[in-house]
MIDOSE-1310 file (N, C-alpha, C; in nm, 2 decimals, decimal comma, always signed):
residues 116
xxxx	+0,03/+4,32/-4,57/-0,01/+4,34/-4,43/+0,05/+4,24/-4,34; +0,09/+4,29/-4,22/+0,15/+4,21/-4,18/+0,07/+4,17/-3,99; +0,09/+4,01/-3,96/+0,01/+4,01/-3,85/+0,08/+4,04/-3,73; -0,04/+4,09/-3,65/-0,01/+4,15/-3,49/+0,07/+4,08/-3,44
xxxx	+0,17/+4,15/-3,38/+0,23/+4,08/-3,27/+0,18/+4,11/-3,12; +0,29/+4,08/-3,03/+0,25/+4,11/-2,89/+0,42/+4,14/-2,89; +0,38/+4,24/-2,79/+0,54/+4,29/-2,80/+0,58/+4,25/-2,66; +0,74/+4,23/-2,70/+0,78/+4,15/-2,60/+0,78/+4,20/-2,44
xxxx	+0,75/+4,33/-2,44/+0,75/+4,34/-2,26/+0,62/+4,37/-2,24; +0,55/+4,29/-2,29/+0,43/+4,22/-2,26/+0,41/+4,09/-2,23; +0,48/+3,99/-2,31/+0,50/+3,87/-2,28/+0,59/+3,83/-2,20; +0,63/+3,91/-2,17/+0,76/+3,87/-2,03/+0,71/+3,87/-1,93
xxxx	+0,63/+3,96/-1,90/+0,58/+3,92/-1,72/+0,44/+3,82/-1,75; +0,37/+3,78/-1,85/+0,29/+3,64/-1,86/+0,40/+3,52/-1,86; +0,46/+3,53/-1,92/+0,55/+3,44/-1,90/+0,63/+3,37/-1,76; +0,68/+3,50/-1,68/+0,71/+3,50/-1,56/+0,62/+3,45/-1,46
xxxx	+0,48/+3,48/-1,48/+0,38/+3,45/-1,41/+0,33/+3,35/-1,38; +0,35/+3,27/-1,50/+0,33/+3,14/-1,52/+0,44/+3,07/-1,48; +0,54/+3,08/-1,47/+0,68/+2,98/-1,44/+0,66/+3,00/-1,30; +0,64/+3,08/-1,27/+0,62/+3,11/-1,13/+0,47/+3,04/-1,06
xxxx	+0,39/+3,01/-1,14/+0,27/+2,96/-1,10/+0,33/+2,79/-1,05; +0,41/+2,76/-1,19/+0,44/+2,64/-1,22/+0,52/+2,60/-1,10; +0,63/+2,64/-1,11/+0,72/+2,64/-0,95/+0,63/+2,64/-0,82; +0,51/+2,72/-0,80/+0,46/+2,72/-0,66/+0,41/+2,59/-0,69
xxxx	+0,34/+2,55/-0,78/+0,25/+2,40/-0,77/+0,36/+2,30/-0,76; +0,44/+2,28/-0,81/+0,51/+2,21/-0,80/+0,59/+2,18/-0,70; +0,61/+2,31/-0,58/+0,63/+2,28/-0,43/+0,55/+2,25/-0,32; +0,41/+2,25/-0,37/+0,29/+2,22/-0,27/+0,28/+2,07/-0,29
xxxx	+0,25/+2,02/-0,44/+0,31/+1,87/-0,47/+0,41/+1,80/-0,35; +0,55/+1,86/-0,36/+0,61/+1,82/-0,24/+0,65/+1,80/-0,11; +0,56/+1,89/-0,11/+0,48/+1,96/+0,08/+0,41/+1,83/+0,10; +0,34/+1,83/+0,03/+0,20/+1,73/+0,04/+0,25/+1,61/+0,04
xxxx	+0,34/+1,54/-0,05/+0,38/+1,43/-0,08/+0,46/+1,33/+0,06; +0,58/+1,47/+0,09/+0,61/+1,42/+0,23/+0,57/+1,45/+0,35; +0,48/+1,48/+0,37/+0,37/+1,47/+0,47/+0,31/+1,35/+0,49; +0,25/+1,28/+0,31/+0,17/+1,15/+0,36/+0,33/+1,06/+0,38
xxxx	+0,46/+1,07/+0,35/+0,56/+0,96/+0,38/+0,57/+0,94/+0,53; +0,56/+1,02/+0,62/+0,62/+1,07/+0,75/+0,53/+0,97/+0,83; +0,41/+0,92/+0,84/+0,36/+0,82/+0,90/+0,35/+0,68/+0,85; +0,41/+0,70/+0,68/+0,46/+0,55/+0,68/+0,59/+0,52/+0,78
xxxx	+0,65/+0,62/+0,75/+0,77/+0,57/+0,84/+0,74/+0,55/+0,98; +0,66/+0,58/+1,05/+0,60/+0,59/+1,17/+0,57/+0,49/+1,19; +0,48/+0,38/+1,10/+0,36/+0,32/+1,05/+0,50/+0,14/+1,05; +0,59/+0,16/+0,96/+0,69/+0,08/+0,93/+0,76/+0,05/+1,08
xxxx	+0,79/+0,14/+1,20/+0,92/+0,10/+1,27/+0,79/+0,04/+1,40; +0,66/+0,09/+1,37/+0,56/+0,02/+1,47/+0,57/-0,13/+1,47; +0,53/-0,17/+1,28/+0,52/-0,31/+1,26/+0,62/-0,40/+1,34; +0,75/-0,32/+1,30/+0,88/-0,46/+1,38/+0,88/-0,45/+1,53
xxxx	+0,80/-0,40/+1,60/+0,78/-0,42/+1,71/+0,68/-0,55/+1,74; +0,55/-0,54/+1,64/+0,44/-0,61/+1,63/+0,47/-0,72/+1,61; +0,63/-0,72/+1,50/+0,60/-0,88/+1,42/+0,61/-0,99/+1,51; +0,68/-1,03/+1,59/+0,63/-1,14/+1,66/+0,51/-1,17/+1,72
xxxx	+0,43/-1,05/+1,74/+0,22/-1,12/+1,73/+0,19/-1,12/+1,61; +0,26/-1,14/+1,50/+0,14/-1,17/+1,36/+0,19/-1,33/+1,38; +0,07/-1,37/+1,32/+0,01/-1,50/+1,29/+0,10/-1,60/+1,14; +0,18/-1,72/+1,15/+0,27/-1,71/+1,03/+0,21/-1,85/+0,99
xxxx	+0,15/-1,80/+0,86/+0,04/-1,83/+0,80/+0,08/-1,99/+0,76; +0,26/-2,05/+0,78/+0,30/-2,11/+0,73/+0,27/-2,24/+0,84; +0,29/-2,20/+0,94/+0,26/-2,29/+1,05/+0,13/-2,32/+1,14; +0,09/-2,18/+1,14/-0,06/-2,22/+1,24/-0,15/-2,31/+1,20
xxxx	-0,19/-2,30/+1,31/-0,30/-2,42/+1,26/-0,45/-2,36/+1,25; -0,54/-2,47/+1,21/-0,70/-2,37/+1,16/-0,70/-2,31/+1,29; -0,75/-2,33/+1,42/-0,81/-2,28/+1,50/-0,68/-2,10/+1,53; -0,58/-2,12/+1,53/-0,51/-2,01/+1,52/-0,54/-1,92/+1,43
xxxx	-0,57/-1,98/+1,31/-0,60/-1,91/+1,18/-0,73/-1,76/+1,19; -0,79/-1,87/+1,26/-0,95/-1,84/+1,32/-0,95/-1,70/+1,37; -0,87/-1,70/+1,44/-0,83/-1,58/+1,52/-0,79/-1,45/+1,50; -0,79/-1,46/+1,35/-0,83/-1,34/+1,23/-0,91/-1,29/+1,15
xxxx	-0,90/-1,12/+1,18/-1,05/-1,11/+1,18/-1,10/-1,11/+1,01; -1,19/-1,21/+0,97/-1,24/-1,20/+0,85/-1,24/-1,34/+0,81; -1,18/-1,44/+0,94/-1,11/-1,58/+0,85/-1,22/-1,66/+0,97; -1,31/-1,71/+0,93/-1,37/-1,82/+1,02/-1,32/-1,98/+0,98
xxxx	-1,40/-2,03/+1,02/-1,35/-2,20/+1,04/-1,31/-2,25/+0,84; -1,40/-2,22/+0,83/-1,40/-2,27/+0,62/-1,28/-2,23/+0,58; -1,27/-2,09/+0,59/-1,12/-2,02/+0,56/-0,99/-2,05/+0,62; -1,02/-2,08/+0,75/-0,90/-2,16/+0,81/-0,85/-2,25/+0,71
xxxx	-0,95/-2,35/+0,71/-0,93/-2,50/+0,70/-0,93/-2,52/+0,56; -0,91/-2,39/+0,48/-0,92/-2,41/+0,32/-0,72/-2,35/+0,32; -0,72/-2,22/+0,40/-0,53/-2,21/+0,38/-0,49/-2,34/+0,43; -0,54/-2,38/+0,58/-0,41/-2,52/+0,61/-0,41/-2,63/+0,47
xxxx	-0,51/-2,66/+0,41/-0,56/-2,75/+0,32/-0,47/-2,70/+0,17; -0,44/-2,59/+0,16/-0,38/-2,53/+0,08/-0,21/-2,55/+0,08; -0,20/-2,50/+0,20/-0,07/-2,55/+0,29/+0,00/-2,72/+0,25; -0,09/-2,75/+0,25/-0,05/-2,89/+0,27/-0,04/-2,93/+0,16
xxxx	-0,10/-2,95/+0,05/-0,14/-2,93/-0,11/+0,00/-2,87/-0,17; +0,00/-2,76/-0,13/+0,10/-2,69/-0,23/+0,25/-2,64/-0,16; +0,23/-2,66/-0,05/+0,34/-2,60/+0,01/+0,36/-2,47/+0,08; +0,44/-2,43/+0,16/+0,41/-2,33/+0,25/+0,41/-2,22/+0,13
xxxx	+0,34/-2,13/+0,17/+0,38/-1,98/+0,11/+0,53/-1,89/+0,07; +0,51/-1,80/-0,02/+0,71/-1,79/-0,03/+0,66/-1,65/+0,04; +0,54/-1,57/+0,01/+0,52/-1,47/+0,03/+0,30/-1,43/+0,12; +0,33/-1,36/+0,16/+0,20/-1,34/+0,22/+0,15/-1,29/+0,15
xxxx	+0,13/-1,22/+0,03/+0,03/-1,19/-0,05/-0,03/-1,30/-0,17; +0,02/-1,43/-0,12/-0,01/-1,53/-0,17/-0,10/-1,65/-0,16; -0,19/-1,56/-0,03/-0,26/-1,58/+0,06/-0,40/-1,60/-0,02; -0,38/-1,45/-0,17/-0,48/-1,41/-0,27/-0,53/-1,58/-0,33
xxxx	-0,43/-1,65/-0,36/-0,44/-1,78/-0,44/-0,56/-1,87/-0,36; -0,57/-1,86/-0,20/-0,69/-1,95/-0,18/-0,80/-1,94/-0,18; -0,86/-1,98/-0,26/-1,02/-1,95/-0,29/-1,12/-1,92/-0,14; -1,14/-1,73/-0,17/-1,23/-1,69/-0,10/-1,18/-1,56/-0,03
xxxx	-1,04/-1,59/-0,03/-0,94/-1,46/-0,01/-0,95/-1,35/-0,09; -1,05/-1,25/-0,11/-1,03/-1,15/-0,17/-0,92/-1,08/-0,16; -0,91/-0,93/-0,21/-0,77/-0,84/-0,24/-0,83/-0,76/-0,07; -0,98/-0,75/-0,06/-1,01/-0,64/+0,04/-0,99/-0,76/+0,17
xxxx	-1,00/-0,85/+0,17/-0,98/-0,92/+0,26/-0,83/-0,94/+0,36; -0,76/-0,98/+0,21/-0,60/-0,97/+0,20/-0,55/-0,85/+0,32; -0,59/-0,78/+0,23/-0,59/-0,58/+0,29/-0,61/-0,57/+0,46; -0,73/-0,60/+0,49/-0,73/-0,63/+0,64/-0,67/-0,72/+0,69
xxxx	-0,58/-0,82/+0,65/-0,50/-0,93/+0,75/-0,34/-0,88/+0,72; -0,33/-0,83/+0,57/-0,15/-0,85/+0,55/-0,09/-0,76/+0,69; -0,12/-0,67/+0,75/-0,04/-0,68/+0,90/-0,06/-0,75/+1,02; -0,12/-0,85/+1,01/-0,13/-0,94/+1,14/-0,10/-1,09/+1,09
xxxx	-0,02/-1,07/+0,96/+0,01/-1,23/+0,93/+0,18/-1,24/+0,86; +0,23/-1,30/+0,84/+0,35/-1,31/+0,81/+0,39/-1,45/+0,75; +0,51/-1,48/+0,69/+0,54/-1,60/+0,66/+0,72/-1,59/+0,64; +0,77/-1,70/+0,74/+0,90/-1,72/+0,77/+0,99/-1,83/+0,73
């Protein structure tokens, strides 16, 4: 005895159906994907207008420091103390290293700070 098949012009349009499913998802993926790029880029040509008002973490001083929101006097005077200790920064996400600097904190300053 021999086992069932499915005969092939039955499997041809499931087959079809599915490649075809696969194809539409896979263009909504792309729809979607460059939709969220299009205000980075928006988002990016804003910053280099801004950069000369961010604050450059390498020079200011506490009370400048101050002047960001999340960084009072302690935090000031823990980066300049940092600064001074170890050397200016190579990079502004390096900001993480001074005790008290969280990643969510980081998050709210890395566009209003810079290092040159």
């Amino acid at each position: 005895m021999t086992p069932p098949t499915l005969s092939f012009s039955l499997t041809r349009p499931v087959i079809l159906a599915l490649l075809s499913l696969a194809l539409g998802l896979s263009l909504i993926g792309c729809v979607k994907r460059s939709n969220h790029q299009a205000p980075a880029r928006a988002n990016s040509a804003g910053l280099s207008q801004n950069e000369s008002q961010r604050i450059n973490i390498n020079i200011a001083s506490a009370k400048e420091l101050e002047k960001l929101p999340g960084i009072g006097k302690g935090f000031a005077e823990r980066i300049v103390e940092h600064r001074e200790r170890f050397g200016p920064f190579r990079r502004t996400e390096h900001l993480i290293i001074v005790r008290g600097i969280s990643d969510k904190r980081f998050r709210a300053l890395r566009d209003l700070i810079t290092v040159e």
